[in-house]
C-alpha positions as CSV (number, residue, x, y, z in Angstrom):
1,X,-49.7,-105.9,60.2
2,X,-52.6,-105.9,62.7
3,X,-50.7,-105.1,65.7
4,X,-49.0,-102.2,63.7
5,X,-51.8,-100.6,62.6
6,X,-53.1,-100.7,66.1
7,X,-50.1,-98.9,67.2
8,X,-50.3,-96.0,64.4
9,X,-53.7,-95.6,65.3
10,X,-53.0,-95.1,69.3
11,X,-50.3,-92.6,68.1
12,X,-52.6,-90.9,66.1
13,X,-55.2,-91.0,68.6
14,X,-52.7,-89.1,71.5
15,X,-51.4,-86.4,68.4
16,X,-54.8,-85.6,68.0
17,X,-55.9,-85.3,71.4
18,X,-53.5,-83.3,72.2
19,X,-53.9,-80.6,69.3
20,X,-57.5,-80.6,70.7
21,X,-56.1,-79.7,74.1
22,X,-54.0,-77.1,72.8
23,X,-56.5,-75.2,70.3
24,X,-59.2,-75.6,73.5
25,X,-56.4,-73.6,75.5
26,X,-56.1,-70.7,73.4
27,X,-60.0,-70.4,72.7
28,X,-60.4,-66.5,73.8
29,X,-62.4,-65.6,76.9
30,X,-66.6,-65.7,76.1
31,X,-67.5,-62.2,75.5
32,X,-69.9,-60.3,78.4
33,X,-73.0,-58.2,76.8
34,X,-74.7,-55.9,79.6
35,X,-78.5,-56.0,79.4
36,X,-80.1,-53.3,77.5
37,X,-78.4,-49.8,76.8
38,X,-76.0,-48.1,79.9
39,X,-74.2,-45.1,80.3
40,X,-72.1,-44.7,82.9
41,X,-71.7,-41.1,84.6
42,X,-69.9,-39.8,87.5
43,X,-71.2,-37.7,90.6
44,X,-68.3,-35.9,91.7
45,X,-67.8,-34.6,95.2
46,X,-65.6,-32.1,96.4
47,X,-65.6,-31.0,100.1
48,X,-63.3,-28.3,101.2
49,X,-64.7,-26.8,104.7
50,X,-68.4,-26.4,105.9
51,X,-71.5,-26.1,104.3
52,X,-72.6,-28.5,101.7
53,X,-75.7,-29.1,99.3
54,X,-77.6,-32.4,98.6
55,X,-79.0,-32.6,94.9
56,X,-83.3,-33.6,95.4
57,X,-84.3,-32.9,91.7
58,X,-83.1,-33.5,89.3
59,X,-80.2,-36.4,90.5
60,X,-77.7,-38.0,88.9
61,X,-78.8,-40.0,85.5
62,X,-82.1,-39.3,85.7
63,X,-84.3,-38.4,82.2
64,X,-86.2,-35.7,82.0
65,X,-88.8,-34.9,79.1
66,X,-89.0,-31.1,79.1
67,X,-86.7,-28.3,78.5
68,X,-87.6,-26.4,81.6
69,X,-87.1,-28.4,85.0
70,X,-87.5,-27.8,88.5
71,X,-84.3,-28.0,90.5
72,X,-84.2,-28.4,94.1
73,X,-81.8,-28.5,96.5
74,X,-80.9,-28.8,100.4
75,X,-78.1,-27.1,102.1
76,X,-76.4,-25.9,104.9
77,X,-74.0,-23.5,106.2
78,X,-74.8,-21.6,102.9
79,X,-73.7,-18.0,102.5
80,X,-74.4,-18.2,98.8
81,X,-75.6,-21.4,95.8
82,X,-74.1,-21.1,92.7
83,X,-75.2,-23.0,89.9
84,X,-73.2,-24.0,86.8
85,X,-74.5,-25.5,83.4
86,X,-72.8,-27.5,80.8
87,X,-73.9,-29.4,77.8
88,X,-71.8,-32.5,75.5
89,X,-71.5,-31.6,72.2
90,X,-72.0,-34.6,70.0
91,X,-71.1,-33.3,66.6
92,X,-67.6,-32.3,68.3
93,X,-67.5,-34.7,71.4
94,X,-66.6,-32.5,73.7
95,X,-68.6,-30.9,77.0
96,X,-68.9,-26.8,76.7
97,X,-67.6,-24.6,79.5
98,X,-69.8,-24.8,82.7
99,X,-71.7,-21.3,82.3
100,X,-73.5,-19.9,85.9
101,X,-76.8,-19.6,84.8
102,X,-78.5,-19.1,88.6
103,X,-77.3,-17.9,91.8
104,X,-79.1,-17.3,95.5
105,X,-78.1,-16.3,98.6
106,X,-80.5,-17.7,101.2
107,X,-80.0,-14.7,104.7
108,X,-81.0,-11.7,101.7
109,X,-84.5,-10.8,100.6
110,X,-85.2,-12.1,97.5
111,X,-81.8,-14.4,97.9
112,X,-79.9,-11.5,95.7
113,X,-76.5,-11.8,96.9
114,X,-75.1,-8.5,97.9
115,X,-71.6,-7.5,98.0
116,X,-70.9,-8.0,101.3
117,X,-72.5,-10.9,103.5
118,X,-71.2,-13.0,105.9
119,X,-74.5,-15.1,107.1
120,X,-75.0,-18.6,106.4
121,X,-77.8,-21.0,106.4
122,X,-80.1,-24.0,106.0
123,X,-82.7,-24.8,103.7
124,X,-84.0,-25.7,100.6
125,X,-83.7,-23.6,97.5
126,X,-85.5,-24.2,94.6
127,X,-85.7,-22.4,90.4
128,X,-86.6,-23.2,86.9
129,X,-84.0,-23.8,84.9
130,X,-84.4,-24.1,80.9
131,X,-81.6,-26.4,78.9
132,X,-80.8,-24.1,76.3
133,X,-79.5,-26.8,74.0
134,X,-82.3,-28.8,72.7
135,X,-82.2,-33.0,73.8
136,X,-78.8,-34.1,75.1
137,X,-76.8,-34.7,78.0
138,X,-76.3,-31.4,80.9
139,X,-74.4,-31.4,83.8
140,X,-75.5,-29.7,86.7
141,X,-73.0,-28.3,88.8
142,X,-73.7,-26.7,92.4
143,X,-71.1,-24.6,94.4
144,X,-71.9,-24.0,98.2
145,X,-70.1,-20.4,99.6
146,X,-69.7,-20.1,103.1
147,X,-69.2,-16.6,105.1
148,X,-65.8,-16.2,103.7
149,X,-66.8,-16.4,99.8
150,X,-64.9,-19.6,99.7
151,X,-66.5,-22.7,97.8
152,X,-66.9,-25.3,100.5
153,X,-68.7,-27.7,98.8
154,X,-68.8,-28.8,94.8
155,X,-71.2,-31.5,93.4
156,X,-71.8,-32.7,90.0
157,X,-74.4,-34.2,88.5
158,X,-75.5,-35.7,84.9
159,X,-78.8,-35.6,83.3
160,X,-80.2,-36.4,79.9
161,X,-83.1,-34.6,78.3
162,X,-85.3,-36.5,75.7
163,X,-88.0,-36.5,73.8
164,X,-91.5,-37.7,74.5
165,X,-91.7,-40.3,72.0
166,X,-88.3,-41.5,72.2
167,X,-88.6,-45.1,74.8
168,X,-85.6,-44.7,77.3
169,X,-83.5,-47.9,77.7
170,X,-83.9,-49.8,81.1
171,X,-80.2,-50.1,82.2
172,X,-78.8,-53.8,83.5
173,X,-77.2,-52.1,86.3
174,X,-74.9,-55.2,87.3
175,X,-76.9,-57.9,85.2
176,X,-74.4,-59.4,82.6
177,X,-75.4,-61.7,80.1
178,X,-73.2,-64.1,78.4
179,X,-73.6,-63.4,74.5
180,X,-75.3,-65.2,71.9
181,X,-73.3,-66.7,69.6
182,X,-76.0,-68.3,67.5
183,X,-74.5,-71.8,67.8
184,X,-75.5,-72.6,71.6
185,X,-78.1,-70.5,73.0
186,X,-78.5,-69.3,76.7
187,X,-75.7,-72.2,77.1
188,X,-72.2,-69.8,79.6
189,X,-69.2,-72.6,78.1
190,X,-65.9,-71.2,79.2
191,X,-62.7,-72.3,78.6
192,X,-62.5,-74.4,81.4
193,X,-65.1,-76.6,80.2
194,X,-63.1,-77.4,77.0
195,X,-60.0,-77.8,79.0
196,X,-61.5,-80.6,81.7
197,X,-63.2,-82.3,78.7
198,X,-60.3,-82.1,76.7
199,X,-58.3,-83.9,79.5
200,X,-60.8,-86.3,80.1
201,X,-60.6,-87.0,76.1
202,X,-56.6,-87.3,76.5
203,X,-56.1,-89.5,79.4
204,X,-59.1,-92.3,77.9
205,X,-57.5,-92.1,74.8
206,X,-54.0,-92.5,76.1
207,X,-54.6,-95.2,78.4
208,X,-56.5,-97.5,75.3
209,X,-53.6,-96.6,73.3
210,X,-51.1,-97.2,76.4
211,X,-53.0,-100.5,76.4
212,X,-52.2,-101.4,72.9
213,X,-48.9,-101.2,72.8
214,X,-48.1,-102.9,76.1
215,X,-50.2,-105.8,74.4
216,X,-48.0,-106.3,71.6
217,X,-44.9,-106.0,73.6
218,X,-46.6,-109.0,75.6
């Protein structure tokens, strides 16, 4: 009866070993929080011919904390600057139709741009522009023409405009943290953790249970 119940028992111990292997398997992938609050926006570049612009202020994500803001800009081979503004809409999720709010043509006084000019140039241009829509998200698109009235150069950037008293989230950039489950703190235990110990759990318990019954046969 001994021997018996030493052999159920080794059974036992290998069925349950094994169901621990199996659920430690199918545990899902520890979920990957990114520091702080991020938003993710794209600059996009189009070059066609010659001339281009280089955004200096505002660029690409950065917060600004007034409705009016300076916008500067280098360029060459510039017969004309064309600037576009666009706003999300959160209520409907959507971004509005770029509207040109600003336009300059460096070779004419005053950088109005006639109806016939051919020049080009380099430089820096600089305006006020107000965002019309109160705090949000704009995009600021610039279009470089060259002597033929072509657009030779498109770029595209994305700011937000906030409020004073409103603290703006440091992004993480590439810093991920594993998340907090509440059970283990600050402890990253993948599935391959559960898997090795799982093994090591299965091959000691099948060997003493191996053991056991190779005993009673003897």
């Amino acid at each position: 009866m001994k021997r018996l119940t030493k052999q159920v028992l080794g059974c036992l111990g290998l069925v349950l070993v094994g169901a621990i292997t199996v659920v430690a398997y199918n545990l899902p992938a520890p979920a990957a929080a990114v520091s702080g609050s991020t938003v993710t926006d794209t600059v996009v570049v189009t070059v066609l011919e010659h001339g281009s612009s280089t955004p200096v202020y505002p660029q690409d994500g950065d917060v600004v904390t007034d409705d009016t803001i300076h916008v500067i800009t280098d360029y060459e081979g510039a017969n004309e600057i064309q600037y576009y503004l666009s706003y999300y809409d959160e209520e409907t999720g959507t971004w509005t139709d770029p509207v040109l709010v600003h336009s300059y043509c460096p070779t004419t006084e005053g950088g109005i741009c006639p109806p016939t000019n051919d020049d080009e140039a380099n430089g820096r241009h600089d305006f006020w522009l107000t965002l019309p829509h109160g705090h949000g998200k704009y995009t600021i698109t610039t279009k470089v023409l060259g002597g033929d009235h072509t657009v030779t150069d498109e770029k595209s950037i994305t700011i937000t405009y906030t409020d004073k008293d409103i603290p703006v989230p440091e992004t993480g950039g590439d810093d991920i943290d594993v998340a907090d489950t509440g059970i283990f703190t600050n402890l990253n235990i993948g599935r391959a953790d559960f898997l090795i110990t799982g093994l090591i759990a299965f091959f000691g318990v099948a060997g003493f249970s191996t053991y056991l019954v190779l005993r009673h046969r003897k």
